[in-house]
Every structure is written in structure tokens, then in C-alpha cells.
Rosetta silent file (secondary structure, phi, psi, omega in degrees, C-alpha in Angstrom):
SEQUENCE: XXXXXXXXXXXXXXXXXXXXXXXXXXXXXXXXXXXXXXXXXXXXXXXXXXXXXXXXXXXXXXXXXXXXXXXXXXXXXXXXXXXXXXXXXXXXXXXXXXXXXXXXXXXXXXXXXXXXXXXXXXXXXXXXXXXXXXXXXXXXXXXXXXXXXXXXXXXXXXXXXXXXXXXXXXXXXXXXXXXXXXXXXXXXXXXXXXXXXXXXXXXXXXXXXXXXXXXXXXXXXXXXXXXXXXXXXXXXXXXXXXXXXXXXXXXXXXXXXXXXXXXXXXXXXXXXXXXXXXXXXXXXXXXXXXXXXXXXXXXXXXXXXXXXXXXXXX
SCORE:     score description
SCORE:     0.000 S_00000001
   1 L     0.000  150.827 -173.113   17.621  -18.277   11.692 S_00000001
   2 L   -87.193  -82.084 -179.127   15.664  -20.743   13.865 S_00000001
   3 L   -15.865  -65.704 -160.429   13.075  -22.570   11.295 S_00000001
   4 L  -141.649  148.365  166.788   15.770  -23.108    8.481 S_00000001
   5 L   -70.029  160.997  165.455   19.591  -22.337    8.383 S_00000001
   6 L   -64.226    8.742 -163.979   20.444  -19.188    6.587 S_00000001
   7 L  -121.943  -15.576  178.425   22.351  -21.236    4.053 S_00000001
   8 H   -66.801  -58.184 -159.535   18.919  -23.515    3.398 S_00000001
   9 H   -69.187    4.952 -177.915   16.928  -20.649    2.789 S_00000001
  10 H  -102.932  -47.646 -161.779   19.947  -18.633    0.285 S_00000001
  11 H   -70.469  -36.334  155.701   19.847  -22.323   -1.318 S_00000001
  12 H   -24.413  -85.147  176.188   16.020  -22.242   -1.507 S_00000001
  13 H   -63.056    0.089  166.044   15.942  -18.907   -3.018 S_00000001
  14 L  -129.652   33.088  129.149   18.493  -19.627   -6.006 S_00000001
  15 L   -84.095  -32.306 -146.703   16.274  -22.690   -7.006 S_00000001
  16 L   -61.238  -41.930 -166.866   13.646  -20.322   -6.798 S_00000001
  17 L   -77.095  -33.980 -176.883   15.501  -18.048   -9.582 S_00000001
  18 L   -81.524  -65.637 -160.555   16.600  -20.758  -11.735 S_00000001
  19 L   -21.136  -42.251 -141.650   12.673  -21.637  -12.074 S_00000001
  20 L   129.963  169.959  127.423   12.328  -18.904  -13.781 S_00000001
  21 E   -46.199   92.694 -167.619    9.013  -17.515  -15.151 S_00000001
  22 E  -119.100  121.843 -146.688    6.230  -18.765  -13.895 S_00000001
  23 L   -93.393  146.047  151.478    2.659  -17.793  -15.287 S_00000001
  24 L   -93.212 -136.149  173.025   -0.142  -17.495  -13.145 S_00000001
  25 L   -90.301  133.942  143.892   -3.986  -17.588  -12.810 S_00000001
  26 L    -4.212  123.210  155.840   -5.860  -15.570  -15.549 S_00000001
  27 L   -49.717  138.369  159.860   -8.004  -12.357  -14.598 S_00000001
  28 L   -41.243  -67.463 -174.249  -11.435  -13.369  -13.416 S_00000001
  29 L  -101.054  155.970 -175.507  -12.277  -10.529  -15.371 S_00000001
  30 L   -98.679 -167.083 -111.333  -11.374   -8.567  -18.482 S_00000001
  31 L  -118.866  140.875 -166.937  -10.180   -5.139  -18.533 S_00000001
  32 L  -167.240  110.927 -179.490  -13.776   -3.187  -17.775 S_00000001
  33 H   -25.528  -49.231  164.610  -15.509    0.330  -17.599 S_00000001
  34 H   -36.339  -41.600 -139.165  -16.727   -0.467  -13.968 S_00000001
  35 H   -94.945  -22.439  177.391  -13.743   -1.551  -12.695 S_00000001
  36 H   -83.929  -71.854 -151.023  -11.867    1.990  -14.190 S_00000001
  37 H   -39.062  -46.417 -163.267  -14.475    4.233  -12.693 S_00000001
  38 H   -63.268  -26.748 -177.728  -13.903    2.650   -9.656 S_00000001
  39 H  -101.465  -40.160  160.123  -10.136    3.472   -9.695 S_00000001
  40 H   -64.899  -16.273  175.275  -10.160    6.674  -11.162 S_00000001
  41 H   -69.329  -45.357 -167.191  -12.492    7.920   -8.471 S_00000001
  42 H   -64.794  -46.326 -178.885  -10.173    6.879   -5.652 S_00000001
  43 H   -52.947  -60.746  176.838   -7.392    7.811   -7.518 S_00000001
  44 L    95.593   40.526 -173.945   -8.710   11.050   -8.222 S_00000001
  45 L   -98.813  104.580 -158.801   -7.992   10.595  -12.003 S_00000001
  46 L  -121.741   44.394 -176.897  -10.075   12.621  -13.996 S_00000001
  47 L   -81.993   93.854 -158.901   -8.765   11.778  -17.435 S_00000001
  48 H   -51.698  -21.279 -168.843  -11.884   11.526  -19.660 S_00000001
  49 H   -73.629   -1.544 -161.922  -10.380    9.145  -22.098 S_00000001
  50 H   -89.849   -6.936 -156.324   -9.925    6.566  -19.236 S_00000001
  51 L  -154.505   -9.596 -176.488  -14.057    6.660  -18.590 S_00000001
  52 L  -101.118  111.774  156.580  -15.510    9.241  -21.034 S_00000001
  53 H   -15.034  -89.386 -177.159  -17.060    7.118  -24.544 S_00000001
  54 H   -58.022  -79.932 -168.548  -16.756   10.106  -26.786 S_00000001
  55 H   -35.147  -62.843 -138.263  -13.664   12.359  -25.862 S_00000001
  56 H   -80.057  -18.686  147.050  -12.134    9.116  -25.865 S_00000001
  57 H   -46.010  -43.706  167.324  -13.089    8.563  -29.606 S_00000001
  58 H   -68.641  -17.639  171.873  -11.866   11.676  -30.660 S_00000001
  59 L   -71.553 -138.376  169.287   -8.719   11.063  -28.969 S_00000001
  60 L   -94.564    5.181 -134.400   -5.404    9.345  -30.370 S_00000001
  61 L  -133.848  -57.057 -173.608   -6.273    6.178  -28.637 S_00000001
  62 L    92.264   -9.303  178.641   -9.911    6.277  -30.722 S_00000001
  63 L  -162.335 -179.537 -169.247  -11.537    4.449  -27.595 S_00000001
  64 L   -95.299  173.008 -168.777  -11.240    4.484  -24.138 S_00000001
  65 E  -139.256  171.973 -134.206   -8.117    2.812  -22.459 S_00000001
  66 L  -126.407  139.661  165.396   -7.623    1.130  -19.296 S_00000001
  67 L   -73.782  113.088  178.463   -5.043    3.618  -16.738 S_00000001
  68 H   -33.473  -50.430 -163.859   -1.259    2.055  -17.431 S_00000001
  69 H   -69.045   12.668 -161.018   -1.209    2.334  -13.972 S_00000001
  70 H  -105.706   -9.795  171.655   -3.948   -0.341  -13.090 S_00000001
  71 L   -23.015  -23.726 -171.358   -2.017   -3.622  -14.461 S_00000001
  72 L   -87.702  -62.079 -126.819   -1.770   -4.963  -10.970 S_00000001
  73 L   -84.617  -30.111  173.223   -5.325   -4.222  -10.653 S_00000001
  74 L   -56.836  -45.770 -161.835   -6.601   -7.089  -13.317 S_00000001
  75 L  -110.945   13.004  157.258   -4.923  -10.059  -11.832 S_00000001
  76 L   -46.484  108.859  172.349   -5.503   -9.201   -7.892 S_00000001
  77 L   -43.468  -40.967  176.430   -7.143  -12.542   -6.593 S_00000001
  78 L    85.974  138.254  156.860   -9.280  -10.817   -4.355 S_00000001
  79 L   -54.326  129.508 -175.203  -10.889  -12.403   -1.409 S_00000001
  80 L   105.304  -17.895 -179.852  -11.871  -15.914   -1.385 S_00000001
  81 L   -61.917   41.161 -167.624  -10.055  -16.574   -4.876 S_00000001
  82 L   -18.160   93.530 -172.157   -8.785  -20.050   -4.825 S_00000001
  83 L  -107.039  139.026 -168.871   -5.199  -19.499   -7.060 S_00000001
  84 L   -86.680  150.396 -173.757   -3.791  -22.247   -8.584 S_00000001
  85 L    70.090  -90.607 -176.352    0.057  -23.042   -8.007 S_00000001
  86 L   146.147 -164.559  162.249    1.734  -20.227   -6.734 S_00000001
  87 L   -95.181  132.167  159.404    4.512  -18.018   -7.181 S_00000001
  88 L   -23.604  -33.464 -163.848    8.284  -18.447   -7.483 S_00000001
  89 L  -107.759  -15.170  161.826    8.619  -16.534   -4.390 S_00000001
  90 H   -25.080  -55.823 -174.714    6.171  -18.147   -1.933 S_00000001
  91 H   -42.717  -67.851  174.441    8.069  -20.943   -0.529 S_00000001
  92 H   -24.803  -57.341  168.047   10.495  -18.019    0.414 S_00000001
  93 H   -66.290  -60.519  172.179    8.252  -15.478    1.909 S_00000001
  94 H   -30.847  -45.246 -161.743    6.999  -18.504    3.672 S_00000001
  95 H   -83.409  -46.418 -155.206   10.207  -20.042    4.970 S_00000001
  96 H   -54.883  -33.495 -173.654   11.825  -16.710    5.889 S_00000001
  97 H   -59.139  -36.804 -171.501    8.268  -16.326    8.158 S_00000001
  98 H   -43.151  -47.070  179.729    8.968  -19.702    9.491 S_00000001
  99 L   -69.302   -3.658 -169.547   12.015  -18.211   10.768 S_00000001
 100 L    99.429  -37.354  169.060   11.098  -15.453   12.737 S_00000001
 101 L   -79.703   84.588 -143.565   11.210  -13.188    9.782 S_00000001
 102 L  -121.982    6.807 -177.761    7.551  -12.051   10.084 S_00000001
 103 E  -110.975  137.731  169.622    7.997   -7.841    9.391 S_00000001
 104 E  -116.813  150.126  154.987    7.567   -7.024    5.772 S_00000001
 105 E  -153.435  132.055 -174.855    7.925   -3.514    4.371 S_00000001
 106 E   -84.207  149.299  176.159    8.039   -2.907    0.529 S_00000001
 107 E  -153.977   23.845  139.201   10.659   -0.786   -0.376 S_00000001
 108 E  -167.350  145.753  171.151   10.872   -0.253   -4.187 S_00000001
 109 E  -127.495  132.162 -177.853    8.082   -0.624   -6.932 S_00000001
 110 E  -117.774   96.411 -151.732    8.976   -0.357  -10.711 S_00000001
 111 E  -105.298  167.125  141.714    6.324   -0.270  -13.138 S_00000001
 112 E  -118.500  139.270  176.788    7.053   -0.500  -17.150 S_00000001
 113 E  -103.426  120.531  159.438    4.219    0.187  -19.615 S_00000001
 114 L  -102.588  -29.006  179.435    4.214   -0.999  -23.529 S_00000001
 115 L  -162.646  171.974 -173.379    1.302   -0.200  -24.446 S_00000001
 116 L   -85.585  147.796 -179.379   -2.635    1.232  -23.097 S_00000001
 117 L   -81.188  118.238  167.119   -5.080   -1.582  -22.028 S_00000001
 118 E   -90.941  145.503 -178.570   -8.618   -1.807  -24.223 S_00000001
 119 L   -84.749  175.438 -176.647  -11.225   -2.873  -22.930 S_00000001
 120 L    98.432  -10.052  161.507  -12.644   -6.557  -23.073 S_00000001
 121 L   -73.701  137.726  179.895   -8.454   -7.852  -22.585 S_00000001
 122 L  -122.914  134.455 -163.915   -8.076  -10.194  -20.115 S_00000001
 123 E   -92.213  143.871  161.791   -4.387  -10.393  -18.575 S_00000001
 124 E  -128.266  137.918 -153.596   -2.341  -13.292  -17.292 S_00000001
 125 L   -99.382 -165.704 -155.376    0.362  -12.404  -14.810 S_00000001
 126 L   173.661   99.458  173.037    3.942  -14.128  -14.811 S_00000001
 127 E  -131.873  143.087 -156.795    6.352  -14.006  -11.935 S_00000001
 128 E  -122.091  161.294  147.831   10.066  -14.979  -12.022 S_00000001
 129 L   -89.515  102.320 -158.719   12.108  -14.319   -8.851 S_00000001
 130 L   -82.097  -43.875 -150.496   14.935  -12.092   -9.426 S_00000001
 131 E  -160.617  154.061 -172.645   16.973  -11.414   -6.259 S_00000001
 132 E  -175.000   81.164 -177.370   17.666  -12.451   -2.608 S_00000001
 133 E  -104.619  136.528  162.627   20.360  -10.745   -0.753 S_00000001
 134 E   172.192 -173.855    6.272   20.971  -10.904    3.492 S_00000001
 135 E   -81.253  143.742  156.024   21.226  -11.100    6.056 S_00000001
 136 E   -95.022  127.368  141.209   21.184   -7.376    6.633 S_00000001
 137 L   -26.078   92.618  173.399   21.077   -4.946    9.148 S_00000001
 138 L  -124.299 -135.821 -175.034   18.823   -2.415    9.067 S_00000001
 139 L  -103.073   28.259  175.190   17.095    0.548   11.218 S_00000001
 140 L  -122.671  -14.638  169.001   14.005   -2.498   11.423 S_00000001
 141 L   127.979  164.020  136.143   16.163   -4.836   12.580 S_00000001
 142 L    14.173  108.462 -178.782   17.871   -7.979   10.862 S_00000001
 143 E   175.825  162.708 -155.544   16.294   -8.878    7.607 S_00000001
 144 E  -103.711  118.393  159.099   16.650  -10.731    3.948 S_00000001
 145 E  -108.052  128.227 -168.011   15.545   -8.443    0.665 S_00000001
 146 E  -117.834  134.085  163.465   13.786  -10.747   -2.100 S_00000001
 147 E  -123.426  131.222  166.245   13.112   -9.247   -5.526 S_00000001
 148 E  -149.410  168.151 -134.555   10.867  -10.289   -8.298 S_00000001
 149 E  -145.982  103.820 -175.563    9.776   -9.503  -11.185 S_00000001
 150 E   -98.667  151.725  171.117    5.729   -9.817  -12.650 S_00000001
 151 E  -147.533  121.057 -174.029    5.030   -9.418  -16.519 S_00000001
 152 E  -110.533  133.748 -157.990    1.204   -9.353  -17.585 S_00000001
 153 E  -116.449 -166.713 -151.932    0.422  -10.786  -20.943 S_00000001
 154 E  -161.750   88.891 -165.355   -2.535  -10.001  -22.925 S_00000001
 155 L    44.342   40.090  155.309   -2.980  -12.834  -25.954 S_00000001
 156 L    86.548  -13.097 -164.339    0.980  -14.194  -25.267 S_00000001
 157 L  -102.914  124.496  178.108    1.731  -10.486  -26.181 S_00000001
 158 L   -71.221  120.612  179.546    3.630   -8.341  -22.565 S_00000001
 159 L   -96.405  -21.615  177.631    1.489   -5.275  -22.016 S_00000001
 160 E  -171.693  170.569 -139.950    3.298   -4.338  -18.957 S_00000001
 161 E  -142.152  154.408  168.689    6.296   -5.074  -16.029 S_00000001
 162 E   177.344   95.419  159.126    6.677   -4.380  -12.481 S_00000001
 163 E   -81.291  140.125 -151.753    9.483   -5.269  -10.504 S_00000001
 164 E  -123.321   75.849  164.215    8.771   -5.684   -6.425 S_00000001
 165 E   -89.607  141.322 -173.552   11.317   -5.682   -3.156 S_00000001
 166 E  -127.988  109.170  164.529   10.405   -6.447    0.276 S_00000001
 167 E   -56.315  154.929 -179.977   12.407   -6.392    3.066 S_00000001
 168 E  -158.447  129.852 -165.350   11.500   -9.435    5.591 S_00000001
 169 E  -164.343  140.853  165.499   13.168   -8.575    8.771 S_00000001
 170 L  -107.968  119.108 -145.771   12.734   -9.600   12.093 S_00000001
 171 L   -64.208  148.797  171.151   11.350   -6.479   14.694 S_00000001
 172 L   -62.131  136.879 -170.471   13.019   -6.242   17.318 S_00000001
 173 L   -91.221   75.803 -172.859   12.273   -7.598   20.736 S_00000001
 174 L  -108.191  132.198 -155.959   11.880   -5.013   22.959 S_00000001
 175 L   -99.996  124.158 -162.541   11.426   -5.513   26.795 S_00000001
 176 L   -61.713  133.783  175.641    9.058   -3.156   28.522 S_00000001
 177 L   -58.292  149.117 -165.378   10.380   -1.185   31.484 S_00000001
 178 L   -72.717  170.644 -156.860    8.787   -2.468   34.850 S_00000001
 179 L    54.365  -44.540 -176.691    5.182   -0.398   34.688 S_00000001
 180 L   -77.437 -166.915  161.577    5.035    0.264   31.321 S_00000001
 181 L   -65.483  147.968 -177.102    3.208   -1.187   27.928 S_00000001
 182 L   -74.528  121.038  168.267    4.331   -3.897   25.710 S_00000001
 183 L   -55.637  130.396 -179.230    5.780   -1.707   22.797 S_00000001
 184 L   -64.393  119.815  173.877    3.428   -1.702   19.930 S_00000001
 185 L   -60.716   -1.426 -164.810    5.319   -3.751   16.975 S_00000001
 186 L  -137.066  111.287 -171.388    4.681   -1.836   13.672 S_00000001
 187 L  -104.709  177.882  149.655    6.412    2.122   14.251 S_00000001
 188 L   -73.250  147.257 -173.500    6.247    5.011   11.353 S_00000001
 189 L   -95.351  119.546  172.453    8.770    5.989    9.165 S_00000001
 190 L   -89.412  131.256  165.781    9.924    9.331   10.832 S_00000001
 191 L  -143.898  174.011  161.110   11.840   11.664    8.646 S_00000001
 192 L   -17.470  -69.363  161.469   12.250   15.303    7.341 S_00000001
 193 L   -48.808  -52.268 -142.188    9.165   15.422    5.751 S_00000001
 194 L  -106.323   -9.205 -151.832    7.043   13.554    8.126 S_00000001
 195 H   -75.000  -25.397 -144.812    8.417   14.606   11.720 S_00000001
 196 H   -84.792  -42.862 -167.300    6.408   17.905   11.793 S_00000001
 197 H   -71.731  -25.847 -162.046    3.312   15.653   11.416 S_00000001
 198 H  -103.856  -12.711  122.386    3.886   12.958   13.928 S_00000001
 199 H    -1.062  -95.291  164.231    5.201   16.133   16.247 S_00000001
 200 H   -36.703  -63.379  173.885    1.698   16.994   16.017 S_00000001
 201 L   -61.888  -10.907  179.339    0.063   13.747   16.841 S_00000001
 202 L   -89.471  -41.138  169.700    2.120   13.789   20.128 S_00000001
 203 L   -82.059   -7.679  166.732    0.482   17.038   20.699 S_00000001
 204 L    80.621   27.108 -161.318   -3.219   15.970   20.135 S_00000001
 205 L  -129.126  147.315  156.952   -2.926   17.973   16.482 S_00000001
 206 L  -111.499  100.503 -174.454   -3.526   16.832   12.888 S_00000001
 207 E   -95.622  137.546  154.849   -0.936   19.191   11.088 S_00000001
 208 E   -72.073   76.548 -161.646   -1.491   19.422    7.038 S_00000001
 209 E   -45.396  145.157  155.308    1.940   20.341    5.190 S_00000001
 210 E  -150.522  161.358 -171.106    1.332   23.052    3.657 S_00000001
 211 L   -65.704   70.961 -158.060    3.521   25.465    0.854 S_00000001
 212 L   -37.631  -12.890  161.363    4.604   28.248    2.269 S_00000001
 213 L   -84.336  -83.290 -174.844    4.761   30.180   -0.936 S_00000001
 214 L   -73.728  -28.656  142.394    1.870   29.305   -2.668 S_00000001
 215 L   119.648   29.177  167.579   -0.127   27.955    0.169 S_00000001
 216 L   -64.319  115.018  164.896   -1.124   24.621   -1.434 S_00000001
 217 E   -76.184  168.819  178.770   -1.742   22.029    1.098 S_00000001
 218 L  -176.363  154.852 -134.750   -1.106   18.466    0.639 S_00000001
 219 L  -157.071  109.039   -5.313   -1.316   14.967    2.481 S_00000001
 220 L   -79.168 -176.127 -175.184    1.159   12.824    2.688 S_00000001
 221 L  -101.783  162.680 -157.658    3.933   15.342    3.008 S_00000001
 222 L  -153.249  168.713 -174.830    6.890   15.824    0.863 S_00000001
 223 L   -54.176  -44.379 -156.220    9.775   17.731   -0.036 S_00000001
 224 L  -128.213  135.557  170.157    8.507   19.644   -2.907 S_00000001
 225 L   -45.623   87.837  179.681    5.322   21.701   -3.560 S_00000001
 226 L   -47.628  -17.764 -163.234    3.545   19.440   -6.391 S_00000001
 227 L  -101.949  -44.678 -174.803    1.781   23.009   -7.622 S_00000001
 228 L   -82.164  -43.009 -169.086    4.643   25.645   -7.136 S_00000001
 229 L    80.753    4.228 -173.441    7.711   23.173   -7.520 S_00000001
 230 L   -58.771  146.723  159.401    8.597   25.483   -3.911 S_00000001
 231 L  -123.693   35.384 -148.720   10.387   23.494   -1.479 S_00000001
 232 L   -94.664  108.128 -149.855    9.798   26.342    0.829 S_00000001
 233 L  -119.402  178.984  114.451    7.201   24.295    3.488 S_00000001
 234 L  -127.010 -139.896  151.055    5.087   24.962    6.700 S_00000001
 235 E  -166.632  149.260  165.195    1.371   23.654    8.297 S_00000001
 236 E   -81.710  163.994  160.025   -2.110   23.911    9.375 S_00000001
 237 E  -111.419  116.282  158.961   -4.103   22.282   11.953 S_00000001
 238 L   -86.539  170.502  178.229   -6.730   20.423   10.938 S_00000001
 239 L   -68.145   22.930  171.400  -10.341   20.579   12.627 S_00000001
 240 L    72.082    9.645 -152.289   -9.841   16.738   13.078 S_00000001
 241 E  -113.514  175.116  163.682  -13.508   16.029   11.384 S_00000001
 242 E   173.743 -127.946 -160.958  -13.942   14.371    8.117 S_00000001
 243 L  -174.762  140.467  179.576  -16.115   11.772    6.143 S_00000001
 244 L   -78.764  148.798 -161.487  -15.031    8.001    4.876 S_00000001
 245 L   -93.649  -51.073 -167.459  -13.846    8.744    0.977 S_00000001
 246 E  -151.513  140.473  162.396  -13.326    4.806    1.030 S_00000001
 247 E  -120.021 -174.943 -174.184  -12.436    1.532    2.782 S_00000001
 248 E  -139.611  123.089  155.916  -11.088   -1.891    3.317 S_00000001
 249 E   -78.332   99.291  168.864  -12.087   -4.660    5.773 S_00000001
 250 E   -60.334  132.207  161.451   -9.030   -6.455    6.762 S_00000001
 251 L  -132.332  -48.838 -163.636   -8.866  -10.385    7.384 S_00000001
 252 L  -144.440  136.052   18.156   -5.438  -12.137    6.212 S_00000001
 253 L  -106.478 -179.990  167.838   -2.848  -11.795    6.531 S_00000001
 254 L   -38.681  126.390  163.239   -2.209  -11.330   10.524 S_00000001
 255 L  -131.564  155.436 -170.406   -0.467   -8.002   11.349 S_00000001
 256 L   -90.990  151.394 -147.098    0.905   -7.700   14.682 S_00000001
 257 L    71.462   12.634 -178.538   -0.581   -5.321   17.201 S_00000001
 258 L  -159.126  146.693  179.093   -3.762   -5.646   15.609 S_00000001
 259 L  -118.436  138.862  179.287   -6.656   -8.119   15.856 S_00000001
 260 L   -92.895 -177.952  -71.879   -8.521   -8.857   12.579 S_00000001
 261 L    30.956  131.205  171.897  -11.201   -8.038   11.203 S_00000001
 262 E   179.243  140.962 -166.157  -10.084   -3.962   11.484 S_00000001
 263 E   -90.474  111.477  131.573  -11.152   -0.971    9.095 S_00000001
 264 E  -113.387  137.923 -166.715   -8.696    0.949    7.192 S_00000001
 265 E  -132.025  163.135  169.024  -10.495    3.918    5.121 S_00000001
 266 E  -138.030  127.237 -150.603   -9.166    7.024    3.551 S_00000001
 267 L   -92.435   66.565  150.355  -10.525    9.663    5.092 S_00000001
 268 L     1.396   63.084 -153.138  -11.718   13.095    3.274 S_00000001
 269 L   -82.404  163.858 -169.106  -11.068   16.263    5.653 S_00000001
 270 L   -75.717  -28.196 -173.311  -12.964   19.562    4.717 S_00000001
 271 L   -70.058  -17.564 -167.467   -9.359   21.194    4.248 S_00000001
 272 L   119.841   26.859 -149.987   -9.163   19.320    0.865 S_00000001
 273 L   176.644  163.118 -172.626   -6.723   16.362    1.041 S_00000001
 274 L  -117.165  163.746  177.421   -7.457   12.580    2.101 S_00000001
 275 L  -154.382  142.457 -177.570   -5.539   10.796    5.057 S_00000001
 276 E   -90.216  123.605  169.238   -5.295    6.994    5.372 S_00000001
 277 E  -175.662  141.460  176.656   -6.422    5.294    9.111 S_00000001
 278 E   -26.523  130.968  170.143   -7.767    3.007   10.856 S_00000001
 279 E   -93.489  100.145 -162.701  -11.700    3.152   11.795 S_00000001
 280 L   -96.207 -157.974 -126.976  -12.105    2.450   15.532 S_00000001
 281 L   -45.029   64.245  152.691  -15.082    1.964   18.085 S_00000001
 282 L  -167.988  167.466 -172.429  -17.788    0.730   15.690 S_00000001
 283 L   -62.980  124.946  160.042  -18.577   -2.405   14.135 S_00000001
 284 H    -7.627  -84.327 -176.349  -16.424   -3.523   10.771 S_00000001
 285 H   -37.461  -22.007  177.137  -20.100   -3.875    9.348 S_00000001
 286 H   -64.226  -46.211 -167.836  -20.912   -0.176   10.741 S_00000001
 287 L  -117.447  128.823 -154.204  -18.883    1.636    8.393 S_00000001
 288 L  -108.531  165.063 -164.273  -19.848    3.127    5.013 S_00000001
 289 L   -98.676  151.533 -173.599  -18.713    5.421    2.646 S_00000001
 290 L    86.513    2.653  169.581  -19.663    9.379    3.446 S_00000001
 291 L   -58.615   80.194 -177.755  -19.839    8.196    6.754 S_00000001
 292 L   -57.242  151.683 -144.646  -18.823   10.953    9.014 S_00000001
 293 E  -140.740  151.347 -158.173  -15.934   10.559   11.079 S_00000001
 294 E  -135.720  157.127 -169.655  -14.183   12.663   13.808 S_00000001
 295 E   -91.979  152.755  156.109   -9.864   11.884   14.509 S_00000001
 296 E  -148.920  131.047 -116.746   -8.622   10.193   17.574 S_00000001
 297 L  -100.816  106.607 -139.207   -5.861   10.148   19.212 S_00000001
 298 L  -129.012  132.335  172.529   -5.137    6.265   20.112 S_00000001
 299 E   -90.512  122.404 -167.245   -1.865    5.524   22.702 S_00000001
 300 L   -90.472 -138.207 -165.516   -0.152    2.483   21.106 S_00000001
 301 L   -73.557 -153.027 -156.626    2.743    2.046   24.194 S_00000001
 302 L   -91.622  -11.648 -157.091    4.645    4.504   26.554 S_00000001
 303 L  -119.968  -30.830 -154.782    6.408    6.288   23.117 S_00000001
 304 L   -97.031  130.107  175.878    3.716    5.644   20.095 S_00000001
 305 E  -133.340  121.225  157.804    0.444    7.847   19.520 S_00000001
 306 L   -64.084   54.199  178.776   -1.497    6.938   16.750 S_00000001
 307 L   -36.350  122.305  169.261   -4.283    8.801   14.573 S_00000001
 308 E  -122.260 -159.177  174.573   -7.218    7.006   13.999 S_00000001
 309 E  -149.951  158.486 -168.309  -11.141    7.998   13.139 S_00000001
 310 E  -127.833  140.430  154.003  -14.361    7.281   15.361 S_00000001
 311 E   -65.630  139.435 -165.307  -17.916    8.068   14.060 S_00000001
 312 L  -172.291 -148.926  150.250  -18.900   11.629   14.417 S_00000001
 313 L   133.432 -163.166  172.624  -18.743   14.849   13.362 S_00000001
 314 L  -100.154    0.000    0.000  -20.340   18.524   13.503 S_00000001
């Protein structure tokens, strides 16, 4: 490590643990019918008791309930939030950056539920720092894995859990052949599943997995038919066009290869399925949702091809 020795920052991280529990800032807001619409639409959740009055009276619940799966979703600062204190694991994430270890990738999330959310609760988060093993090798290079562990309380009482790992690894420096491009820092996880797709993108194609038994498509791609349980697979080509479902304006933090401000949206194609990417050659301010959008085909380096979306369309 440059910044800090590897033995400050392992010393760091087991004060970090012996802290503890450490509660954070409040939700802004309590637990709220907008804020579920808003998530079951994206989500594509169409469970009336989370947003329907009545069914969810008649149900077992007797009122509507907040989706288990939105607990994160209360105590998000949000841009612009001024949060007081911190976390157990800042210093860490910090020092480790300090160090050259500037690539993050999460690589397990663990949620636990005790009980459905009503609305009008307002949550307070808690995060203890669990774990802190390296250095490691991996296929990203060098790198540290820190684990901790959030608990969101609800009047002193835990409504739900989520343990969090991150890899923090430092990419690899690799020097460009005379003529070529500076290799773009942030690759795709290639695999089984996914190779067929980025195959495609090499080829100037947007392939869809789709089930070769039942003929369900589906986006991202996976082992197993969600409809059939087949794990019997092929794909389509899509017609590249589509429509913004939804987006994000990026500011902080920094990601490398990319200058911020920069649009990521999830994208709505005509075949039925959504695909997550970047929105290029218009303004941040330019793009809106239903906004039609056409794919394009963006050369990162001499190796990496990209999908992105342009305004367009038929």
C-alpha cells in the first residue's frame, strides 16, 4: 500500500469493529404512499396491498405495508443531505482509497426482514463493521474485502438487517500497445450466462436471452427460465429502439473512465424487458422519462464495446 501500511489500515479496521454499532441519521421522511408507488413502479411490483387502500384492508396485514424490500430505501441521504457523523466503515473505505485502492464492486447483499413497514414509521439506520480480510488476489486485481452490517430501527424496536461486502481492489495498470487506446478502467463481468450477450455487442447486436422451451425472454440473463424453471436457453436480436422507463443523473462519487455529470436510465425495449445504460449525445438536462431512445454501439479501447442509448427512434 502507498498511503498507509497494510498493517495500519488491518489495525484501523479492528478499531473500527470494536466500535461497534453505531446509529445514524434518522429518515427525512417516514415510511409513505408516494415514496412506494414510486418503487413498485420501477420495480415492477404490482402487489395491491403495497399501494391499493382497500385490498389492503381486507388483507392479513389490515392496511397497506411498506415492500420488506425497501428498508434501504428510508434512510438513503439522497443528494445534498448533510449526514451527521458517519459510519464505522468510512475511515476505511477512505484510507484503503488513499491507497490506491479506488475499484469497488459489491459482491454479496443479505437482507433479513422481522416484520412489514406501516406507514407514517420513520427508521433510524445502525451500522457496525463486521469484517476486513486481504490483501487478496483476485481476477480485478489486488484488493481488501470489508463487511458490515446495517440494522434499521423503528421506535428502538429492529424492523430489518442487511449485511454488505465490497471488494476495494486496485485495477490494474495496463500499458497501451504503441497506436492503440488507453484501456477503459471499469470491464463487465463475462460469464456463461452473459458471454452470448456481450458476443453480440462485438457484433453491433443487442441479443435478448431467451427460453428455448417456453420462449420467455428475459434481461439480465441467467441460468434458469424464471417462467418454465427450463435451463434449456437461446436469443433474439433486438431492434435496438426503446423509450427511457427511468433515470439517474450522476455527480459523486468519481468513476473512472467517465466524466460527471452522465445519465444512467433503464431503458424499455418493445420486446418486453428493460436494459440498464448510459444516455449519450444529449444534454443531462435533455433527458426525460418516455423519451425515445435508439442503442449505440460506443468503442471504450482496442478490446471493449459498450451499449449505450442516443435520442431517437422510429
Amino acid at each position: 500500500m502507498t498511503a498507509v501500511t497494510q498493517e495500519t489500515v488491518h489495525q484501523l479496521a479492528e478499531r473500527q469493529i470494536a466500535v461497534g454499532e453505531v446509529r445514524g441519521t434518522p429518515a427525512a421522511d417516514p415510511v409513505n404512499l408516494p415514496m412506494i408507488r414510486h418503487w413498485t413502479t420501477a420495480m415492477g411490483d404490482a402487489n395491491p396491498v403495497y399501494t391499493d387502500e382497500e385490498y389492503a384492508r381486507g388483507s392479513v396485514h389490515g392496511e397497506i405495508v411498506a415492500p420488506p424490500a425497501m428498508a434501504q430505501v428510508w434512510t438513503m441521504p439522497g443528494r445534498g443531505r448533510d449526514e451527521k457523523g458517519g459510519t464505522p466503515v468510512d475511515d476505511v473505505l477512505a484510507a484503503l482509497d488513499g491507497s490506491g485502492y479506488t475499484g469497488v464492486v459489491a459482491t454479496n447483499c443479505e437482507q433479513t426482514y422481522h416484520r412489514y413497514l406501516r406507514l407514517g414509521e420513520r427508521l433510524e439506520p445502525a451500522t457496525r463493521m463486521t469484517g476486513f480480510t486481504g490483501p487478496k488476489q483476485t481476477a480485478l486485481g489486488e484488493g481488501y474485502f470489508v463487511t458490515w452490517n446495517v440494522s434499521w430501527y423503528s421506535s428502538g424496536e429492529p424492523v430489518a438487517e442487511m449485511l454488505f461486502r465490497v471488494l476495494k481492489f486496485r485495477p490494474r495498470e495496463r500499458k497501451p500497445q504503441s497506436g492503440s487506446s488507453q484501456p477503459y478502467p471499469l470491464r463487465p463481468a463475462v460469464n456463461r450466462d452473459t458471454e452470448f450477450f456481450w458476443e453480440g455487442v462485438r457484433k453491433g447486436e443487442l441479443r435478448i436471452q431467451r427460453c428455448a422451451d417456453c420462449g420467455e425472454l428475459r434481461h439480465p440473463p441467467g441460468p434458469l427460465c424464471p417462467k418454465c424453471r427450463s435451463v434449456a436457453r437461446t436469443h433474439v436480436v433486438a431492434c435496438g429502439e426503446g423509450e427511457v422507463f427511468s433515470f439517474i443523473v450522476h455527480h459523486n462519487p468519481p468513476v473512472p473512465g467517465l466524466e460527471t455529470p452522465f445519465v444512467v436510465a433503464v431503458v424499455q425495449l418493445p420486446e418486453g424487458v428493460r436494459i440498464v445504460g448510459n444516455v449519450v449525445n444529449c444534454l443531462t438536462e435533455e433527458v426525460s422519462i418516455g423519451m425515445p431512445v435508439r442503442v449505440r454501439f460506443v468503442q471504450m479501447d482496442d478490446e471493449l464495446t459498450l451499449p449505450m442509448w442516443a435520442p431517437g427512434g422510429s
